[in-house]
DSSP file (Angstrom, degrees, kcal/mol; ACC not computed):
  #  RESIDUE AA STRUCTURE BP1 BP2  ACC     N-H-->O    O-->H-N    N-H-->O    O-->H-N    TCO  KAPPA ALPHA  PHI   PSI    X-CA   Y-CA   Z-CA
    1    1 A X              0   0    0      0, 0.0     2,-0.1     0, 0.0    48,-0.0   0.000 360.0 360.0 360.0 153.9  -13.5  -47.3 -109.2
    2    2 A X        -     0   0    0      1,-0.1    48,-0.1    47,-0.1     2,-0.1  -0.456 360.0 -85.6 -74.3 136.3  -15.4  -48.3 -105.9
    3    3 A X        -     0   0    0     -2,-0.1     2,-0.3    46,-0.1    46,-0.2  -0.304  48.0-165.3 -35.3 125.7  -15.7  -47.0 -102.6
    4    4 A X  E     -A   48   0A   0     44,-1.5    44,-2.3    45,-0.2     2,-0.2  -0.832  10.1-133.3-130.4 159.5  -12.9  -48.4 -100.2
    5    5 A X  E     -A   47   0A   0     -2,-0.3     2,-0.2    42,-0.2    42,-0.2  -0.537  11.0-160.6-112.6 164.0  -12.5  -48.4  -96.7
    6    6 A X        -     0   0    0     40,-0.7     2,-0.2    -2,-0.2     0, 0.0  -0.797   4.2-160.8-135.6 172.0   -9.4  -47.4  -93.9
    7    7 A X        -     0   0    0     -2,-0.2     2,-0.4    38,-0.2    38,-0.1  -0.852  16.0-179.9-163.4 108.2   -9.0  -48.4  -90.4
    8    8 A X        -     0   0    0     36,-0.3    36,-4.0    -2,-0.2     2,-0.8  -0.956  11.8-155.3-130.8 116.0   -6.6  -46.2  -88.5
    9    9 A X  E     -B   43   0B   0     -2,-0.4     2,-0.6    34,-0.2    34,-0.2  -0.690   5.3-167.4 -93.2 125.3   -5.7  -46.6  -84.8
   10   10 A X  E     -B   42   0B   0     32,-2.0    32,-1.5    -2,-0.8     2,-0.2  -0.863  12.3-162.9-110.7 113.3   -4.5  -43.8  -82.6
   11   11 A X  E     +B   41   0B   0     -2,-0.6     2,-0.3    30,-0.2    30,-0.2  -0.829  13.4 171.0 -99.8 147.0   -2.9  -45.1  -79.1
   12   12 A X        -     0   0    0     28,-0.6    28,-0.1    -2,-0.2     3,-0.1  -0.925  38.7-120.1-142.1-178.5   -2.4  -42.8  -76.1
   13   13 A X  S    S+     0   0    0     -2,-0.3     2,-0.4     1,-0.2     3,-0.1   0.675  95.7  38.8 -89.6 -11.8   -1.5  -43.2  -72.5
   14   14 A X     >  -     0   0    0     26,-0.2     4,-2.2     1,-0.1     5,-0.3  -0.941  63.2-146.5-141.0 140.8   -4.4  -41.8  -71.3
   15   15 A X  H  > S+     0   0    0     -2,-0.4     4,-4.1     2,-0.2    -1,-0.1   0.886 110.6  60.9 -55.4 -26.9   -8.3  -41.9  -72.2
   16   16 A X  H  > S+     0   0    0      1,-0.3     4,-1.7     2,-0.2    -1,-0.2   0.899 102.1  48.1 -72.7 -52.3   -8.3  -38.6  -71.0
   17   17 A X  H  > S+     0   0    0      2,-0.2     4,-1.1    -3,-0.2    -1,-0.3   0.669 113.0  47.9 -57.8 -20.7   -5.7  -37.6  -73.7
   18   18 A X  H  X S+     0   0    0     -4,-2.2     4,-3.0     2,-0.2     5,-0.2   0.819 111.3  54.1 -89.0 -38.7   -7.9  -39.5  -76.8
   19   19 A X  H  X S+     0   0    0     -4,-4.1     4,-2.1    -5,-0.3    -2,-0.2   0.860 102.7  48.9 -38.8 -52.3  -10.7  -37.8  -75.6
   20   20 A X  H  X S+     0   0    0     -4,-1.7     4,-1.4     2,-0.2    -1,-0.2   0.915 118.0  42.8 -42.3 -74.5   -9.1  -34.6  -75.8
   21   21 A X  H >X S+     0   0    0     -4,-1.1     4,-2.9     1,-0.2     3,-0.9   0.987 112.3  56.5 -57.8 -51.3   -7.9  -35.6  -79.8
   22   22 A X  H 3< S+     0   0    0     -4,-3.0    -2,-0.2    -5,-0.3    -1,-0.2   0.893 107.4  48.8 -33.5 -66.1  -11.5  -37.1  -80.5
   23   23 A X  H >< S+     0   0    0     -4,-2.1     3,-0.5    -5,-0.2    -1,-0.3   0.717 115.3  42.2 -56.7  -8.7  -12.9  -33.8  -79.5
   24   24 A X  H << S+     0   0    0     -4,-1.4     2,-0.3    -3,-0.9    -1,-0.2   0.984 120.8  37.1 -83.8 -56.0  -10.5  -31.8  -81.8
   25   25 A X  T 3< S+     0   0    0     -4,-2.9    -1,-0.3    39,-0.1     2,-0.3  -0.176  79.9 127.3-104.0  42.4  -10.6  -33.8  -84.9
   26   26 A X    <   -     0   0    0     -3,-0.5     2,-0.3    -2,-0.3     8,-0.1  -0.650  56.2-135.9 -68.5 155.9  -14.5  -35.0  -84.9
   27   27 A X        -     0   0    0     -2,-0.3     3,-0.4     6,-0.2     8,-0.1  -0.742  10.4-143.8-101.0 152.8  -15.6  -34.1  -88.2
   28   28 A X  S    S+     0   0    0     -2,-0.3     2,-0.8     1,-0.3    -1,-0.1   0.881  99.1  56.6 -73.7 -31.7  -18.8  -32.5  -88.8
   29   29 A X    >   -     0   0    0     -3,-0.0     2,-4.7     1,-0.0     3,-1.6  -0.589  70.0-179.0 -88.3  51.9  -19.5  -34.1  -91.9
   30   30 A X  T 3   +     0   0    0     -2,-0.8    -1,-0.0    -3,-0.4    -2,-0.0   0.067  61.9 100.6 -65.1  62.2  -19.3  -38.2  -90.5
   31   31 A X  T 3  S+     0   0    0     -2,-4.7    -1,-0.3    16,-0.0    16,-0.3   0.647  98.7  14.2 -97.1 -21.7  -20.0  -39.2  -94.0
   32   32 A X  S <  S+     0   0    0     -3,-1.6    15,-1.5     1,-0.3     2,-0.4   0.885 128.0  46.7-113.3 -26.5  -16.6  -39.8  -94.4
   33   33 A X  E     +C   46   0B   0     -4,-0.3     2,-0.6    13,-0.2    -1,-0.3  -0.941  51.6 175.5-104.2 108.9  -14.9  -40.0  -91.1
   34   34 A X  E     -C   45   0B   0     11,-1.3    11,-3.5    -2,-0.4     2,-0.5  -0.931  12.3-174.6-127.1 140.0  -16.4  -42.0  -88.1
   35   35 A X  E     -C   44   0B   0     -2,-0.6     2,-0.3     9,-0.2     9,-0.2  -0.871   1.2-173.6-120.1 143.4  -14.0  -42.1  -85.0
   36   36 A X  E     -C   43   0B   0      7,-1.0     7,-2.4    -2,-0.5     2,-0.4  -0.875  18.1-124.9-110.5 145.9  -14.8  -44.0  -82.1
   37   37 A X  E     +C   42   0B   0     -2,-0.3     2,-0.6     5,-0.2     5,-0.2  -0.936  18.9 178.7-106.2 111.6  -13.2  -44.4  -78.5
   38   38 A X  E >   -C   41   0B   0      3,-3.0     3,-0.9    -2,-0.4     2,-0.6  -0.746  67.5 -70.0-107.0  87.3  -12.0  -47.6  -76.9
   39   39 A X  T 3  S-     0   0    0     -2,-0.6   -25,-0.1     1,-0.3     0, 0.0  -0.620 119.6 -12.1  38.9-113.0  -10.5  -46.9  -73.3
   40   40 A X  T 3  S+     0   0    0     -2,-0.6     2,-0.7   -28,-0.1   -28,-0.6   0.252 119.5  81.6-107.8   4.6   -7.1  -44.9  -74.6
   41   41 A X  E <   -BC  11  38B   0     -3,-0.9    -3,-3.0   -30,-0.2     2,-0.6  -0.925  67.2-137.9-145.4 128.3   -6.9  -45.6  -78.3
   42   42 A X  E     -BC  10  37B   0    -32,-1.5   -32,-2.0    -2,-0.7     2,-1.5  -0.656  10.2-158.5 -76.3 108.7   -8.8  -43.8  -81.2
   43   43 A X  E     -BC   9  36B   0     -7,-2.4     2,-1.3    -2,-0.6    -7,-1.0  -0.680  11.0-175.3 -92.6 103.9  -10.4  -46.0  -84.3
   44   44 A X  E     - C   0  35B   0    -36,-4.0     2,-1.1    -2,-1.5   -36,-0.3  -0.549   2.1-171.9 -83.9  98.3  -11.0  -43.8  -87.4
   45   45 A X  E     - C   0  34B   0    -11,-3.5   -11,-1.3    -2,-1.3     2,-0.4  -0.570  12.5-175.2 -98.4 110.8  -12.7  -45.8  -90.1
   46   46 A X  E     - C   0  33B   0     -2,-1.1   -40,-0.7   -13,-0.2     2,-0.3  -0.894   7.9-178.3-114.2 150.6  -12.7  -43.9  -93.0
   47   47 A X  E     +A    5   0A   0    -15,-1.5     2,-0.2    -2,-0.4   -42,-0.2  -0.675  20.0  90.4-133.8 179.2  -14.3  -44.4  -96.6
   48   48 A X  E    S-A    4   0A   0    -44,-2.3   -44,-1.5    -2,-0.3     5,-0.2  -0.762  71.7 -17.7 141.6 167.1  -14.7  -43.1  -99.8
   49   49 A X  S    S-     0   0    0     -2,-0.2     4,-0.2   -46,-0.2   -45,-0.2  -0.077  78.0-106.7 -25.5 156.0  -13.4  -42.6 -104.1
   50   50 A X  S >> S+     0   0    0      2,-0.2     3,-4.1   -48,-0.1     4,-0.6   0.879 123.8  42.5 -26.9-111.0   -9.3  -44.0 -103.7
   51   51 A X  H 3> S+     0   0    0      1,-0.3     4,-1.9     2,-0.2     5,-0.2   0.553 110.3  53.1 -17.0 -53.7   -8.3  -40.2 -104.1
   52   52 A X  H 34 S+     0   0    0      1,-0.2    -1,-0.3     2,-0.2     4,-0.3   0.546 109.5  52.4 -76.5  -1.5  -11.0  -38.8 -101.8
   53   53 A X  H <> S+     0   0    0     -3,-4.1     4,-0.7    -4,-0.2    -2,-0.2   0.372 111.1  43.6 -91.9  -3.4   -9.7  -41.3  -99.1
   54   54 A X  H  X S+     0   0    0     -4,-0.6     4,-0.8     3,-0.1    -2,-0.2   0.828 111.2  53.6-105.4 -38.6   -6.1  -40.2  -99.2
   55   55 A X  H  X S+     0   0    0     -4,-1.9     4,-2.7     2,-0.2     5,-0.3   0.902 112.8  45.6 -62.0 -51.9   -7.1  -36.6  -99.3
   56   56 A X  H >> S+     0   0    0     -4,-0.3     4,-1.6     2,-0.3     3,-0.5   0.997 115.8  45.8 -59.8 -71.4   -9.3  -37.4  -95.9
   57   57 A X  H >X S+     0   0    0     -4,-0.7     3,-2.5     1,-0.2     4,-0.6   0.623 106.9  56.5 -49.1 -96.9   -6.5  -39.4  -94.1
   58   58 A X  H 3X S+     0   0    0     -4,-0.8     4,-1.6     1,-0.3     3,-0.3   0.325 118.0  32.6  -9.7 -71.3   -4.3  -36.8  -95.1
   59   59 A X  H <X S+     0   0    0     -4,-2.7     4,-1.0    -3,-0.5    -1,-0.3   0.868 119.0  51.3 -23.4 -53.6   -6.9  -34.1  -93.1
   60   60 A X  H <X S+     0   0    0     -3,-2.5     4,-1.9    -4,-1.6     3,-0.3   0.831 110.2  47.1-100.4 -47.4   -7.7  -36.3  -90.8
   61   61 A X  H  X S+     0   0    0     -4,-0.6     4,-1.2    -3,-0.3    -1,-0.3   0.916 113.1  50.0 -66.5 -39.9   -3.8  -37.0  -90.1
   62   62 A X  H  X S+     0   0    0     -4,-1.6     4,-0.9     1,-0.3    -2,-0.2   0.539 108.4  52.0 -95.4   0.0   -2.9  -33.0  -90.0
   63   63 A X  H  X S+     0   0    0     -4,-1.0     4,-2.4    -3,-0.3    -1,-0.3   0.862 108.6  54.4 -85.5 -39.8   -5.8  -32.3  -87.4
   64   64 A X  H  X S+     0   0    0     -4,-1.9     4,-1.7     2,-0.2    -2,-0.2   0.780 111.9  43.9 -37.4 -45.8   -4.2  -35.3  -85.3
   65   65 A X  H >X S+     0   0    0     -4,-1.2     3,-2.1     2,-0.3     4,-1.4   0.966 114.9  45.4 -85.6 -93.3   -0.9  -33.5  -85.4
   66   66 A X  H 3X S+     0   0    0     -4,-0.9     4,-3.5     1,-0.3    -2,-0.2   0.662 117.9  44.7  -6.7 -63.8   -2.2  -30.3  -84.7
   67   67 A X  H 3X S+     0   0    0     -4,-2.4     4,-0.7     1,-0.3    -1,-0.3   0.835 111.3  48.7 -71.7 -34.3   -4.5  -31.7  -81.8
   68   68 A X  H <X S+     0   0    0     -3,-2.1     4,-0.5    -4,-1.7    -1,-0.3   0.613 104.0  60.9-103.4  -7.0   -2.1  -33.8  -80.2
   69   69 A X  H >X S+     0   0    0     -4,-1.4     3,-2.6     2,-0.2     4,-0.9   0.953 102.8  59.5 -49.5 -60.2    1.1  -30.4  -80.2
   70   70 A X  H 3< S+     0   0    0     -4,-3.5    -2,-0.2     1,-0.3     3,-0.2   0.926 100.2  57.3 -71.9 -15.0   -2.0  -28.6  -77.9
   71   71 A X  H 3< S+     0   0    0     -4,-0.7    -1,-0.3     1,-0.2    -2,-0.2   0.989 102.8  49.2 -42.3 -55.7   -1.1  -31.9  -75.6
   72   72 A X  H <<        0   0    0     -3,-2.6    -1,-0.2    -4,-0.5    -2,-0.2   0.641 360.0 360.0 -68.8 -39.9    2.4  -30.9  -75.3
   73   73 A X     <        0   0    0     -4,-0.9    -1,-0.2    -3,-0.2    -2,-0.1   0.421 360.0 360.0 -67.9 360.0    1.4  -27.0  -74.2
């Protein structure tokens, strides 16, 4: 099966807060992950195998979580 693409949007109320998540969950590796910033809201466009794109969101979702708790602190 073919590489396929995702498109995941992250809104916050402040740029200052996506920035803050950008820096946490950049990946090192953008082969798979590239995030962008558009005034408050985070684009993650990610690609890859089916399986190796549900396994990435799936990362990519539990650094989100993670990053946006130290918000909360």
């Amino acid at each position: 099966m073919g590489e396929i693409n995702s498109t995941l949007k992250l809104h916050y109320d402040t740029k200052k807060e996506a920035r803050i998540v950008k820096n946490s969950i950049e990946p090192d590796d953008e082969s798979y992950v590239e995030i962008e910033l558009k005034r408050t809201t985070l684009i993650c466009k990610v690609k890859g195998e089916p399986m190796q794109l549900l396994h990435t969101l799936d990362d990519l979702l539990m650094c989100v979580d993670v990053a946006e708790k130290t918000l909360k602190i």
